[in-house]
MINU-284421 format. One line per field, with one value per residue: x, y, z of N, C-alpha, C in turn; residue in three letters. Coordinates in nm, 3 decimals, padded with zeros to 5 digits. Example, Ala and Ser with C-alpha at 12.3 -4.5 7.8 and 13.67 -1.06 7.14 Angstrom:
// residues 2
neast	[01.319,01.285] .
nnorth	[-00.569,-00.225] .
nup	[00.780,00.708] .
caeast	[01.230,01.367] .
canorth	[-00.450,-00.106] .
caup	[00.780,00.714] .
ceast	[01.320,01.290] .
cnorth	[-00.330,00.003] .
cup	[00.780,00.787] .
aa	[ALA,SER] .
***
This chain:
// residues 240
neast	[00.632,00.411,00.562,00.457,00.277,00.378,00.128,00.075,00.267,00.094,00.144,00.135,00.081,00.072,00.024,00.201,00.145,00.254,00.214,00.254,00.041,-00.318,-00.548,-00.356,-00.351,-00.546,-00.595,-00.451,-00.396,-00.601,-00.817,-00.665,-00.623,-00.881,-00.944,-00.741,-00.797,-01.028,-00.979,-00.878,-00.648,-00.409,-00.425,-00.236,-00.267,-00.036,00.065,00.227,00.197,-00.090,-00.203,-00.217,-00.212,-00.347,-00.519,-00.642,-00.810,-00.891,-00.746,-00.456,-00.495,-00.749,-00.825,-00.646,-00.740,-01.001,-00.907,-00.845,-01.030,-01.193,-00.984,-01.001,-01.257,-01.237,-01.014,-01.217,-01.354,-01.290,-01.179,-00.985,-00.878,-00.704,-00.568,-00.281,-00.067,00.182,00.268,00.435,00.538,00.294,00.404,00.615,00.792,01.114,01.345,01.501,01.661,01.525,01.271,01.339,01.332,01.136,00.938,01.077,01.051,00.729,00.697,00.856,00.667,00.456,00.508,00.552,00.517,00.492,00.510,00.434,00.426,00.441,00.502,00.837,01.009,01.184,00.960,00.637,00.574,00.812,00.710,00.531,00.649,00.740,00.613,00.791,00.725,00.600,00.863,01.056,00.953,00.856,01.113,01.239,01.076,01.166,01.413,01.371,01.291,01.531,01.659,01.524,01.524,01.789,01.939,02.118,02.072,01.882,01.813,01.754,01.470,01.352,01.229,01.235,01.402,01.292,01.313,01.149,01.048,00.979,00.896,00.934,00.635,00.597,00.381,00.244,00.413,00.615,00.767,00.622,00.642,00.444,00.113,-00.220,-00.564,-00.826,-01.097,-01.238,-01.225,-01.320,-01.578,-01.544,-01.298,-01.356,-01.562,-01.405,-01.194,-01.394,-01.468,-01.262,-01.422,-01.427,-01.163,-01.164,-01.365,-01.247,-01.038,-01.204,-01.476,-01.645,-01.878,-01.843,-01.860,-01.879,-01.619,-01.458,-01.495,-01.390,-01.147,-01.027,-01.096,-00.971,-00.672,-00.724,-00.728,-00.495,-00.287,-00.401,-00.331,-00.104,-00.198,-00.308,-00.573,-00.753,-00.843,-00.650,-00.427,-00.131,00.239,00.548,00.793,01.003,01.235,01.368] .
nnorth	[02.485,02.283,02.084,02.090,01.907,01.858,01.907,01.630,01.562,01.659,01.661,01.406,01.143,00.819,00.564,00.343,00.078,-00.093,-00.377,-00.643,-00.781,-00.854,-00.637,-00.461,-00.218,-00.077,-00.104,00.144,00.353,00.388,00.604,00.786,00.681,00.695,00.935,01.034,00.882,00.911,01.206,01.135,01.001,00.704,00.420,00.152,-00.189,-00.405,-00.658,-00.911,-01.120,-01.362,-01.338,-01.559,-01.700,-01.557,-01.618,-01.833,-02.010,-02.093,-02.317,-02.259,-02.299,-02.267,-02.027,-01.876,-01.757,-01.657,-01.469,-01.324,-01.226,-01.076,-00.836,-00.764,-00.655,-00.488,-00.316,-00.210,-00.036,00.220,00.314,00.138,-00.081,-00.256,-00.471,-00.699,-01.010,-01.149,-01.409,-01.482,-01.649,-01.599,-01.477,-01.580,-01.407,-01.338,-01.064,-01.044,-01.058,-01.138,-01.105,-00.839,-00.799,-00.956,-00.656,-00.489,-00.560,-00.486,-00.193,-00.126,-00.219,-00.105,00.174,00.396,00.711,00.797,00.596,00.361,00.261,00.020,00.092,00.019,00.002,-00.133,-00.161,-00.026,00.274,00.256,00.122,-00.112,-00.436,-00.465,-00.681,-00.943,-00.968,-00.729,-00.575,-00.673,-00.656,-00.348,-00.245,-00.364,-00.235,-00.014,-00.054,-00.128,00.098,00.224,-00.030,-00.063,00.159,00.099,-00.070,-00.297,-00.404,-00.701,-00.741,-00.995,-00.936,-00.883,-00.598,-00.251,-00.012,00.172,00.508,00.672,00.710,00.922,01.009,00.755,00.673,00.601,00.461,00.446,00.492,00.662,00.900,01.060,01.272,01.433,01.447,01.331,01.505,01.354,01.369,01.347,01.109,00.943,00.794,00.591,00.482,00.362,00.152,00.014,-00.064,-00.271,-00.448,-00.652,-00.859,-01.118,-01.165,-00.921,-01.026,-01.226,-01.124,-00.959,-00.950,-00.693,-00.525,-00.524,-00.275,-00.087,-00.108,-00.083,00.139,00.316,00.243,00.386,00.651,00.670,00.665,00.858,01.086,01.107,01.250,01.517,01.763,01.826,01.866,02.042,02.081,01.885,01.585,01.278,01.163,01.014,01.047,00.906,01.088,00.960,01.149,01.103] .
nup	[01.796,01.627,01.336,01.045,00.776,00.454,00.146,-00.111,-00.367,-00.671,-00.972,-01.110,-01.302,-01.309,-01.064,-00.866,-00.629,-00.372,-00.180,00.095,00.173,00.103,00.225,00.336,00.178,00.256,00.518,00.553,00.348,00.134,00.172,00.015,-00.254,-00.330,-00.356,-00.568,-00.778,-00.815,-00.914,-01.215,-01.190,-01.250,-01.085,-00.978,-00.799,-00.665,-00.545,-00.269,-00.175,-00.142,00.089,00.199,00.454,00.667,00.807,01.047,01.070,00.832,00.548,00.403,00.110,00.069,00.126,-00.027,-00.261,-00.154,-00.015,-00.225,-00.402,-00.220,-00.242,-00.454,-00.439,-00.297,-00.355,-00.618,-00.498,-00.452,-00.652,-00.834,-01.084,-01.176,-01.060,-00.892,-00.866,-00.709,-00.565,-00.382,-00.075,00.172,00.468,00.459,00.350,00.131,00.150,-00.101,-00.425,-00.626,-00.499,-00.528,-00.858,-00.903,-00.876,-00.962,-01.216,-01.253,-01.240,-01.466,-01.617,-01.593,-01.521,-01.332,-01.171,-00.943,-00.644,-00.449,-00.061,00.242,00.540,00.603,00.853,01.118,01.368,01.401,01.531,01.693,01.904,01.859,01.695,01.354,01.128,00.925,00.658,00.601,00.614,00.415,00.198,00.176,00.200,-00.051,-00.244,-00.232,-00.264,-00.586,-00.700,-00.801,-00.921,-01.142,-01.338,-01.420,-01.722,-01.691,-01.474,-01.398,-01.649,-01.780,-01.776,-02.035,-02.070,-02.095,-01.926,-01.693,-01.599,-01.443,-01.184,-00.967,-00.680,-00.389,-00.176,00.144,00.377,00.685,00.866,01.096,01.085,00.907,00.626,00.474,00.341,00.233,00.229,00.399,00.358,00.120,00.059,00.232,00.333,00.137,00.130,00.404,00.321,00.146,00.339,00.445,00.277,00.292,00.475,00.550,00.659,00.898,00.999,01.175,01.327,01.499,01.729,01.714,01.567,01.176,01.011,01.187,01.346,01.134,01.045,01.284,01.323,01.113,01.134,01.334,01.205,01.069,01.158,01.303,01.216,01.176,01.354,01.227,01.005,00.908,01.026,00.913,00.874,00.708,00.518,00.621,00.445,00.452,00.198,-00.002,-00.213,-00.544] .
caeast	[00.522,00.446,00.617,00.344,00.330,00.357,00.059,00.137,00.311,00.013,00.209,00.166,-00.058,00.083,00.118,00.196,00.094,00.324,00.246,00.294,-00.075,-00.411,-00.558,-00.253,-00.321,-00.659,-00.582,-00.318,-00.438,-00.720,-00.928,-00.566,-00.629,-01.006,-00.892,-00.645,-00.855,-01.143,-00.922,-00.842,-00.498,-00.427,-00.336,-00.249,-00.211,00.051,00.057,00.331,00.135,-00.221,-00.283,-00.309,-00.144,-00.345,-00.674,-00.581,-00.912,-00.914,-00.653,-00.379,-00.518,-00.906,-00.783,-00.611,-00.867,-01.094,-00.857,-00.772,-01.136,-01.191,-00.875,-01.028,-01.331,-01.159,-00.975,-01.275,-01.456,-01.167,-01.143,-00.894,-00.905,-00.575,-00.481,-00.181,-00.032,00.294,00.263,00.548,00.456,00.246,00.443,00.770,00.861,01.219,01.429,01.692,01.729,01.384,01.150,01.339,01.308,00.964,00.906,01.106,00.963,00.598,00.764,00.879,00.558,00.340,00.598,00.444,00.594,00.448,00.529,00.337,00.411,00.397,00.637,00.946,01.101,01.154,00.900,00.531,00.594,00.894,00.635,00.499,00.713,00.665,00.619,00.886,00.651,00.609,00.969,01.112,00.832,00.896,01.289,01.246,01.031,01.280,01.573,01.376,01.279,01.650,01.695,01.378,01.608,01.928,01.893,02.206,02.011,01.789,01.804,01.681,01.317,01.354,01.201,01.292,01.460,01.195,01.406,01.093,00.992,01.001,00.846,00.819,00.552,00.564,00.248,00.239,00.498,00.625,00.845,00.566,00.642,00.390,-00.016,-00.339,-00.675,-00.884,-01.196,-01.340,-01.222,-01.338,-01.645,-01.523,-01.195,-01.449,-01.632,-01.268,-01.153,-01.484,-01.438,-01.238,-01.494,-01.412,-01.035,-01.211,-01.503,-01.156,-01.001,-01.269,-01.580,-01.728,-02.000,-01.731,-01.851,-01.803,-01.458,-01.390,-01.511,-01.347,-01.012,-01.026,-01.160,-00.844,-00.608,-00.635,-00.699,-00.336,-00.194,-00.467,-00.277,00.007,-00.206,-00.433,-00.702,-00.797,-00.823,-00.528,-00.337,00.031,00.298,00.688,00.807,01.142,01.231,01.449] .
canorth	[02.466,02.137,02.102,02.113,01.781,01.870,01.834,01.519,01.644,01.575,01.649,01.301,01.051,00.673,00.528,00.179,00.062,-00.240,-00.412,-00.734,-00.875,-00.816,-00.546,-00.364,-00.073,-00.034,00.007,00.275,00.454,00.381,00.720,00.899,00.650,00.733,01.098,01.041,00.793,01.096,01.325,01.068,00.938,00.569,00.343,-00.015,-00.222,-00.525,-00.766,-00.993,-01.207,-01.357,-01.334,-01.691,-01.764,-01.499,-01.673,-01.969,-02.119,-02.148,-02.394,-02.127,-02.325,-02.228,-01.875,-01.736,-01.706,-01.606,-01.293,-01.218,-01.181,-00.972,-00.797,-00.724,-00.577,-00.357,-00.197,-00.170,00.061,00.326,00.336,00.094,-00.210,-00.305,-00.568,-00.806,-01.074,-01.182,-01.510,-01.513,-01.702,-01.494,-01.482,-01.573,-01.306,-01.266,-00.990,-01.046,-01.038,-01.260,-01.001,-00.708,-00.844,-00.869,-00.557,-00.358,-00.554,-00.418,-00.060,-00.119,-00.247,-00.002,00.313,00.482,00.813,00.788,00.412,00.393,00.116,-00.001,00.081,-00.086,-00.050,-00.290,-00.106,00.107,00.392,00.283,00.072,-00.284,-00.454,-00.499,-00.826,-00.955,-00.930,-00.569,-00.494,-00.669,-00.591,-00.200,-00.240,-00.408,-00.137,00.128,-00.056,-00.198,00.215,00.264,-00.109,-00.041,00.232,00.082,-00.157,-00.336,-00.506,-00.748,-00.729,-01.085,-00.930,-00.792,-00.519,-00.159,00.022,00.261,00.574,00.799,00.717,01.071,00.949,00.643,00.704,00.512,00.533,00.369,00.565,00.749,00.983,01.121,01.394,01.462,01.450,01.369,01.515,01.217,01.352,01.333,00.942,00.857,00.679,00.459,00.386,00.258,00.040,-00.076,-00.220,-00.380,-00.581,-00.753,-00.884,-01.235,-01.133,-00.857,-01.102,-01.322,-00.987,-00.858,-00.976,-00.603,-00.495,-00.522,-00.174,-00.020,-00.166,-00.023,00.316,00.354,00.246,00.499,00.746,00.723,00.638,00.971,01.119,01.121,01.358,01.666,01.836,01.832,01.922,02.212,02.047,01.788,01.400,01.312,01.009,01.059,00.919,00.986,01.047,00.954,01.192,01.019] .
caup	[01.700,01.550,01.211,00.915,00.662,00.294,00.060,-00.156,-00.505,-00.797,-01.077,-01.195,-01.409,-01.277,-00.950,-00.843,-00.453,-00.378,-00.010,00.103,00.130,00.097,00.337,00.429,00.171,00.323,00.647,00.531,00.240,00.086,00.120,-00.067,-00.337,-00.406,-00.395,-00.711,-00.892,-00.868,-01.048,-01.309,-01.213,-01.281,-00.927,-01.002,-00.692,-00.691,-00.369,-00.315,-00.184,-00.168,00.224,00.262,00.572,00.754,00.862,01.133,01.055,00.684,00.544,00.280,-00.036,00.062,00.185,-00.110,-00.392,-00.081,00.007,-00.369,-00.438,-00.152,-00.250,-00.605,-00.458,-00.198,-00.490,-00.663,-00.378,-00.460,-00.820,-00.880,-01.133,-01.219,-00.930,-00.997,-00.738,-00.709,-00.535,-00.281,-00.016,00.301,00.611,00.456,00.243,00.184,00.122,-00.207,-00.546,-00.649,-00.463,-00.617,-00.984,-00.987,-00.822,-01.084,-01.358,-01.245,-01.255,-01.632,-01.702,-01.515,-01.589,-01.259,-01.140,-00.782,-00.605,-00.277,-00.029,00.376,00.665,00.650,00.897,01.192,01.401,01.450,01.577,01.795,02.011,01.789,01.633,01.203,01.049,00.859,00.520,00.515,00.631,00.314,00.046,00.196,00.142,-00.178,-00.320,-00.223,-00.417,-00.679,-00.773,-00.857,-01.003,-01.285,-01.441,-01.483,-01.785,-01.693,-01.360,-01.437,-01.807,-01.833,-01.748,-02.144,-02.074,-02.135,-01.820,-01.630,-01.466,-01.384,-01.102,-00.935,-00.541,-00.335,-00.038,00.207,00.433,00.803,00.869,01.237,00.994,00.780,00.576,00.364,00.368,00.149,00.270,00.381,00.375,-00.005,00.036,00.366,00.332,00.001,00.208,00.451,00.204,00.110,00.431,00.453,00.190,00.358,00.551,00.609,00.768,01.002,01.125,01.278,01.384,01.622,01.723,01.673,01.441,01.127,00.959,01.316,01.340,00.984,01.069,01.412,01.292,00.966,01.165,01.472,01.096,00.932,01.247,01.400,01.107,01.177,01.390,01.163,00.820,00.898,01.105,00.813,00.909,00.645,00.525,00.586,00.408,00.422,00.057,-00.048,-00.378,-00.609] .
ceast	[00.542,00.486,00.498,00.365,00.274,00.197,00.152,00.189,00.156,00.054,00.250,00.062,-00.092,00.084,00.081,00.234,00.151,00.331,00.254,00.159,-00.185,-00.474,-00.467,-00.273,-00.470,-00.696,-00.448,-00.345,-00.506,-00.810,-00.783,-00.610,-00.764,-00.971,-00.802,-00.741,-00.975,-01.076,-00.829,-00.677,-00.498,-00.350,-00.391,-00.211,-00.112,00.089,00.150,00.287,-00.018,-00.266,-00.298,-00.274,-00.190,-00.470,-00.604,-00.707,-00.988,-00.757,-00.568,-00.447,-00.669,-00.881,-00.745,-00.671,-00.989,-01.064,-00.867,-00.914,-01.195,-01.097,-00.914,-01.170,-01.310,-01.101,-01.109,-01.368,-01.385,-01.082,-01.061,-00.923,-00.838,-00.516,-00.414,-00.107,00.099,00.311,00.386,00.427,00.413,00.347,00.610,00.861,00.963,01.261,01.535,01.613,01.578,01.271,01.197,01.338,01.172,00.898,00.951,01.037,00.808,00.611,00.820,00.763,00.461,00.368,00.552,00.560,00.534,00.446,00.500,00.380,00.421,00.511,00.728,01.063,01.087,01.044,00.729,00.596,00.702,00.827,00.625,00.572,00.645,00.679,00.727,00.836,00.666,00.746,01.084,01.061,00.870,01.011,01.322,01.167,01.084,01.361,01.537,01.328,01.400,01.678,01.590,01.460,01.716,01.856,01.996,02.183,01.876,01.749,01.722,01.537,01.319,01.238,01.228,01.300,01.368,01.243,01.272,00.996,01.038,01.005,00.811,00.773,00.542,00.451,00.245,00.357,00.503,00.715,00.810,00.606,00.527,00.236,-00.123,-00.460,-00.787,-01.065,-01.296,-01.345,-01.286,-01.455,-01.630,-01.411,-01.275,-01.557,-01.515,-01.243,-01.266,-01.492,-01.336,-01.248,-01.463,-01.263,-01.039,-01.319,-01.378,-01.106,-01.045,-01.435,-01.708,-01.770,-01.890,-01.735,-01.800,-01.680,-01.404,-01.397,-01.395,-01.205,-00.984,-01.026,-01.026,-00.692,-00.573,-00.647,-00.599,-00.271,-00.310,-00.436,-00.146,-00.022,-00.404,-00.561,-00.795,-00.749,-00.692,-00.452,-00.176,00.119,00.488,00.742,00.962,01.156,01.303,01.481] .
cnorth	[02.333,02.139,02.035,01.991,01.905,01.839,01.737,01.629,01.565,01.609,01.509,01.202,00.908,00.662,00.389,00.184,-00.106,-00.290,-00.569,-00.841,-00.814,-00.751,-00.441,-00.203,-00.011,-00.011,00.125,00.400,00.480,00.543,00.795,00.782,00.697,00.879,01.074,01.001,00.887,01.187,01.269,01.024,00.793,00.484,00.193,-00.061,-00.375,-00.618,-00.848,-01.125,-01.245,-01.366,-01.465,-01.750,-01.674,-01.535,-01.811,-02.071,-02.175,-02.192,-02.248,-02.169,-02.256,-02.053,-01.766,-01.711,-01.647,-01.438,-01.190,-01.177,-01.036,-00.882,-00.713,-00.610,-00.476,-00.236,-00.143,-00.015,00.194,00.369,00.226,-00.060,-00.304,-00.389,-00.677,-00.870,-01.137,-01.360,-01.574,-01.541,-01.626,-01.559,-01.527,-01.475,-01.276,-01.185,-01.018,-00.998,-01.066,-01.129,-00.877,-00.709,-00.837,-00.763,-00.453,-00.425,-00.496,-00.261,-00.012,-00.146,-00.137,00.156,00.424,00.624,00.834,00.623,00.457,00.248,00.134,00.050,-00.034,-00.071,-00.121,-00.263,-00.033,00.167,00.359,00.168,-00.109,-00.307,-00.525,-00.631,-00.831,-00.932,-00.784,-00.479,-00.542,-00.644,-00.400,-00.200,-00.273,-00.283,-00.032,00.092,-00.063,-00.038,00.244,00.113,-00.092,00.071,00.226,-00.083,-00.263,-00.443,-00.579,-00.760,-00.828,-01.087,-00.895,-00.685,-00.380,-00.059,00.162,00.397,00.700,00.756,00.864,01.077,00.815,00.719,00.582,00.523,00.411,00.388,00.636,00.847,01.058,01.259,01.458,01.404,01.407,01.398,01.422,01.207,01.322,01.165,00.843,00.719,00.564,00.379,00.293,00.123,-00.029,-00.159,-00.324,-00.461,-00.711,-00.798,-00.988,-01.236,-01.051,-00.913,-01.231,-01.242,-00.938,-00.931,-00.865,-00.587,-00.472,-00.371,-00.075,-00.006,-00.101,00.109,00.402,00.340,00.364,00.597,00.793,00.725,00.762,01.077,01.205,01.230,01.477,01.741,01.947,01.878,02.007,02.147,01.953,01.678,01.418,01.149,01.101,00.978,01.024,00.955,01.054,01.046,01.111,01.131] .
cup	[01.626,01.360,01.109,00.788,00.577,00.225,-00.027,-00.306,-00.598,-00.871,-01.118,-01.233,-01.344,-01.161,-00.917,-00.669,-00.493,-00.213,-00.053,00.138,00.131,00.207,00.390,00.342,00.216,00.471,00.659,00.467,00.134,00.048,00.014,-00.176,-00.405,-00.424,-00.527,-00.782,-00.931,-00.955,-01.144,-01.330,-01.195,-01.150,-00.963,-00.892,-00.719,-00.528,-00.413,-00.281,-00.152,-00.024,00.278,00.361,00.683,00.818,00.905,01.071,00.917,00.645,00.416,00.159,-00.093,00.035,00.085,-00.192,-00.328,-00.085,-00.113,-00.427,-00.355,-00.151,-00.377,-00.602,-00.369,-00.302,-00.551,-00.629,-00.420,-00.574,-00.895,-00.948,-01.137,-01.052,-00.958,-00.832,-00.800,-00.659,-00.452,-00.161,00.127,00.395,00.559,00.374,00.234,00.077,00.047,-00.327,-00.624,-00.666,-00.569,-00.774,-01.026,-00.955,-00.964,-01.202,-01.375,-01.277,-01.376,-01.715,-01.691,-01.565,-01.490,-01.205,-00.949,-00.747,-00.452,-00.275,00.125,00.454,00.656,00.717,01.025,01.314,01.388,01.564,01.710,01.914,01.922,01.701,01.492,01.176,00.972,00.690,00.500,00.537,00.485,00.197,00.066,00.158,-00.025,-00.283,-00.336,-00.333,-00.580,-00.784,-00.827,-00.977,-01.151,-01.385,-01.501,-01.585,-01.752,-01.518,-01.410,-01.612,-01.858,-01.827,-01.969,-02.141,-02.053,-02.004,-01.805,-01.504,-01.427,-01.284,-00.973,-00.754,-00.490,-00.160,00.048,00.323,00.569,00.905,01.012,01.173,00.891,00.726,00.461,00.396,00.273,00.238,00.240,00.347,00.274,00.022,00.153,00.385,00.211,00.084,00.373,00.405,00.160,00.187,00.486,00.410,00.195,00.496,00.631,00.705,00.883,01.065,01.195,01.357,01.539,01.620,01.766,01.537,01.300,01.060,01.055,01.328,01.239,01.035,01.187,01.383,01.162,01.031,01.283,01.325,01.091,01.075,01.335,01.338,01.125,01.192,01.285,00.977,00.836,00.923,01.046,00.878,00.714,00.616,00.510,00.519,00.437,00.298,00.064,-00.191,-00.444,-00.793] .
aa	[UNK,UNK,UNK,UNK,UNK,UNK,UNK,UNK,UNK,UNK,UNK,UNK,UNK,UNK,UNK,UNK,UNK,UNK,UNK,UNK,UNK,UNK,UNK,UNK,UNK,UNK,UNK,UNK,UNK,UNK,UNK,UNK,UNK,UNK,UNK,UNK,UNK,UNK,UNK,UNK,UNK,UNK,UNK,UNK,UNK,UNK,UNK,UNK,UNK,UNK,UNK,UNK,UNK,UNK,UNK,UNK,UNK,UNK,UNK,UNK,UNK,UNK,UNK,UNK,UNK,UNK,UNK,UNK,UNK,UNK,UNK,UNK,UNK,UNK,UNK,UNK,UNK,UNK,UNK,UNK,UNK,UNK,UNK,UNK,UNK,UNK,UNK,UNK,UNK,UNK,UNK,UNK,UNK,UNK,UNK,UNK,UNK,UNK,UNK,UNK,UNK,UNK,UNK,UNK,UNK,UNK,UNK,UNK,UNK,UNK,UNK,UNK,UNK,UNK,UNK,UNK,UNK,UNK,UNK,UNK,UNK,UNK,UNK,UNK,UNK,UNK,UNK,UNK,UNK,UNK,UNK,UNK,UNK,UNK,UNK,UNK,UNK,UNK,UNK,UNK,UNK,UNK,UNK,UNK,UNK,UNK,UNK,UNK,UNK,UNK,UNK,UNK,UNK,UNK,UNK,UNK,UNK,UNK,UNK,UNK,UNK,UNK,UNK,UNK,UNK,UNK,UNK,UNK,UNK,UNK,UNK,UNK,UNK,UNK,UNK,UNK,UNK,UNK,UNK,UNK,UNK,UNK,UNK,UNK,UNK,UNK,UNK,UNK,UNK,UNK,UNK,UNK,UNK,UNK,UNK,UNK,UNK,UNK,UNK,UNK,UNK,UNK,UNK,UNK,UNK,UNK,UNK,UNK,UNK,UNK,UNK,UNK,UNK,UNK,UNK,UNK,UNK,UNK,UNK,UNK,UNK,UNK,UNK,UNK,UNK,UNK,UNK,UNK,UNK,UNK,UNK,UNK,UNK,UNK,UNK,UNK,UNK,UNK,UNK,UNK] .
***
């Protein structure tokens, strides 16, 4: 018998969504975000960086106030207002000390008890291999949930050491444990990844709402089996 994902825990108010550029939490988990933000829980998103190295045919300087706009109204589709950019640079993202600093300082500022973020590890599902962006923005969000509570790392952020963070979710996941039911969110998380229109008309030269739908639709899809016959965003939660 196939082993049964978890509903997500909602016993909580905050949550902070930390990927590595614009679009990635909309093709992930978008409809679980309009599902929270409906029953009045607060989802701030934080990007590390502004996307601008992901369009060949717009120069990075044109590109990133292009993405971050379309980035602002993607959130918007799904309740969310609060969007904050980091400004590490797309495609080089590394993994130390830097990334995990401002990661926990968003986590002292934010105070979220749920931290959502991308697959990191070096892999999809065993088959495509991950970008180097979302495998150290994913790693960094893991450590930087333990560094946000000790006041004695990072101190020079002055700000006051954040130990409740309770779950990070990670969502893109071949290890999911855990589920949201996709269906109240489905068509807003389709209005989400539309919005970023101008990165899916380089993408595919199908109808771009099509393209949105058809990928959402095979997305939540894959986890049915596994959460009581509901399309489904999965995520695997770390407790902490």
């Amino acid at each position: 018998m196939t082993e049964q994902l978890e509903p997500m825990p909602t016993d909580w108010q905050r949550a902070l969504a930390v990927v590595a550029h614009p679009d990635d939490l909309e093709y992930g988990c978008a409809a679980a975000v309009a599902g929270w933000t409906d029953a009045g829980r607060e989802v701030t998103y934080l990007l590390a960086s502004r996307g601008e190295a992901g369009i060949d045919t717009i120069a990075p300087q044109e590109c990133a106030p292009l993405r971050e706009r379309e980035q602002r109204a993607s959130a918007a589709a799904v309740g969310v207002s609060a969007v904050e950019f980091l400004d590490h640079r797309d495609g080089v993202i590394e993994y130390g000390t830097a990334l995990r600093r401002d990661i926990a300082a968003a986590m002292r500022r934010h105070r979220p008890e749920l931290v959502i973020t991308l697959n990191h590890r070096d892999t999809w599902g065993g088959v495509a291999w991950n970008t180097p962006d979302h495998r150290a923005v994913g790693r960094a969000v893991l450590d930087a949930a333990g560094d946000a509570g000790n006041r004695w790392i990072f101190p020079e952020l002055g700000l006051e050491p954040w130990d409740g963070v309770r779950w990070v979710a990670v969502a893109g996941t071949d290890r999911p444990t855990h589920a949201v039911d996709a269906t109240p969110g489905f068509e807003r998380a389709v209005h989400s990844l539309l919005a970023h229109r101008t990165y899916i008309e380089v993408l595919t030269d199908e109808d771009p709402e099509a393209y949105c739908r058809t990928f959402l639709t095979g997305a939540t899809g894959s986890a049915t089996e596994r959460f009581g016959g509901r399309p489904a965003v999965a995520f695997e939660v770390f407790p902490r």
